[in-house]
Structure formats: C-alpha cells, structure tokens
C-alpha positions as CSV (number, residue, x, y, z in Angstrom):
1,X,-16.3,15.6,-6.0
2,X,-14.9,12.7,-4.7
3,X,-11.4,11.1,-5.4
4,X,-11.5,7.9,-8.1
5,X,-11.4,5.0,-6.0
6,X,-9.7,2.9,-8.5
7,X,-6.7,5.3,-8.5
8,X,-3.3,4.5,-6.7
9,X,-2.2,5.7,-3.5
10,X,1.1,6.5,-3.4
11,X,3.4,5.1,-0.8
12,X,5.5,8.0,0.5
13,X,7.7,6.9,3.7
14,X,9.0,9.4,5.9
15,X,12.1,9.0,8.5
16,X,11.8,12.1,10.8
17,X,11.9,12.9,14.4
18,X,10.1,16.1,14.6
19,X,8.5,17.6,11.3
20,X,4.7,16.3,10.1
21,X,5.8,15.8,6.6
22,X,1.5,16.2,5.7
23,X,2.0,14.4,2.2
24,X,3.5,11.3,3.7
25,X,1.8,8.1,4.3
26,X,3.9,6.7,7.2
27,X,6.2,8.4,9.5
28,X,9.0,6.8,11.3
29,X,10.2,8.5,14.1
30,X,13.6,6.9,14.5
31,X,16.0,5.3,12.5
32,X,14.8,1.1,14.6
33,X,11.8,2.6,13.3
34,X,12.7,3.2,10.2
35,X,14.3,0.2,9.4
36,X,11.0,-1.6,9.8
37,X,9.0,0.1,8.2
38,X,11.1,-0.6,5.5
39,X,11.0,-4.3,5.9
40,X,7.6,-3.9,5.8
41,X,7.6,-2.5,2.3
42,X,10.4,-4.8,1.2
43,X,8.7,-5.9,-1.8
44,X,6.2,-3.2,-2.8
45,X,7.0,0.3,-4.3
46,X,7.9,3.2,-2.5
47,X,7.0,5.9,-4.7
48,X,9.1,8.3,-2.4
49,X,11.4,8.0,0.7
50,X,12.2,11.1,3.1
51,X,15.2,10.6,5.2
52,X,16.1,13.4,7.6
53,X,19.7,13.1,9.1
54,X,19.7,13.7,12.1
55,X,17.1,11.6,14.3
56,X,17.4,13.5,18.0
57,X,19.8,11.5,19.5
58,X,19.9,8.6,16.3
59,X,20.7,9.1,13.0
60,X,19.6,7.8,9.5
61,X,22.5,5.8,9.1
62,X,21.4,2.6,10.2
63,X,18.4,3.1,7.6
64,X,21.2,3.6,4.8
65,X,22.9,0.8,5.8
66,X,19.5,-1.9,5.4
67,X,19.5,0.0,1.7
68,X,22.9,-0.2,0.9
69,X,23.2,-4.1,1.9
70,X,19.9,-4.3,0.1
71,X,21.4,-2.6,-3.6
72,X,24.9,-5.1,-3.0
73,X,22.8,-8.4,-2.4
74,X,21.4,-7.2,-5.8
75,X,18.0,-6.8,-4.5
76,X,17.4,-2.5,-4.1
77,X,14.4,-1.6,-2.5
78,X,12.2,0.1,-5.7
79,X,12.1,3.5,-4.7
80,X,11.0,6.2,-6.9
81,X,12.9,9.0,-5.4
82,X,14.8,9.3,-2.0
83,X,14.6,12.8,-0.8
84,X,17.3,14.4,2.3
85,X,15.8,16.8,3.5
86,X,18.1,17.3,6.6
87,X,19.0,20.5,8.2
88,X,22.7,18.9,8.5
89,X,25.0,19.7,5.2
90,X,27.6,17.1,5.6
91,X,25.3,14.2,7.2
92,X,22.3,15.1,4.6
93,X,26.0,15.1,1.7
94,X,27.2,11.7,3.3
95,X,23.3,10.1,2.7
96,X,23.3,11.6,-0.9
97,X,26.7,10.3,-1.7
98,X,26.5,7.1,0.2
99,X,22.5,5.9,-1.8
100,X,24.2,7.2,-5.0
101,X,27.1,5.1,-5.3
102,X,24.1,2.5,-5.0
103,X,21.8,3.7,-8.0
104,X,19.4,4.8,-5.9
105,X,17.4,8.0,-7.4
106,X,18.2,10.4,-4.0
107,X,18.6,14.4,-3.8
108,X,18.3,16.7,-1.1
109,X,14.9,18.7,-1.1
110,X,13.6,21.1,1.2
111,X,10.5,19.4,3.6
C-alpha cells in the first residue's frame, strides 16, 4: 500500500560525523555544515534536531551558538524537539543546559 501523498514529511536534521541516523532527512557532517543547514531551514519547522557533541576534530558548539543568538534576538528556530545524543556526558550536559536556558525543547536520547 502506498504512503498518502498528501501527508507531511517530517523534517528531521541530523549533526553527526559518523552514525547514519536512518530516520533523518538531512545529515550534516560537521558543525560549518551544520550551521547551514540550519540557515536553510531558518523559517520552516524542524520537527526534530539531532546534535552529536563531538564532530571528529569539531564540535557542535558553533551550531548552539547560531541557536542561542537566534532564541536572544527573539527569533528561535521552531524546533519540535532537540535530541543529544552524544557519547560525551559533559559536552552532550553543556548542549542540554546551554538550549535549555533558551526554551528550546532538548534532551539527551540514545541514536
């Protein structure tokens, strides 16, 4: 049977260096990645965000930074949920804390 065509797709963004993250719908690779593919979704929903910490040799910071600024120019991106999924405790607790403060929806989850 096929899938309505009228339904939504869901928009499901993934930063990650390594894992395939199946259910997403785009994939950054790094963090300059990241960022733009954020920019490119400035205005639309994002029914979920993956952020991994720890990017190879980059990290997701500069990606919480463009949604921190984002949340104090009072203009969040709409994000249904941001999920940390990274192998890192204190990096994956210092995204958590850091999109929180910001009212961003954001826990960690397993990917």
């Amino acid at each position: 049977m096929n899938a309505n065509p009228a339904a939504p797709t869901l928009v499901i963004l993934a930063i990650d260096d390594l894992r395939p993250l199946p259910r997403a719908t785009r994939i950054a690779r790094t963090s300059g990645e990241g960022v733009q593919l954020l920019r490119e979704h400035r205005d639309a929903f994002i029914d979920e965000l993956w952020l991994d910490h720890d990017l190879g040799d980059d990290s997701i910071m500069p990606v919480v930074t463009l949604l921190e600024e984002a949340a104090f120019n009072g203009r969040p991106f709409d994000i249904g949920a941001i999920l940390v999924h990274s192998a890192n405790p204190i990096g994956a607790q210092t995204v958590v804390r850091s999109l929180t403060y910001w009212n961003y929806h954001v826990r960690r989850a397993t990917a």
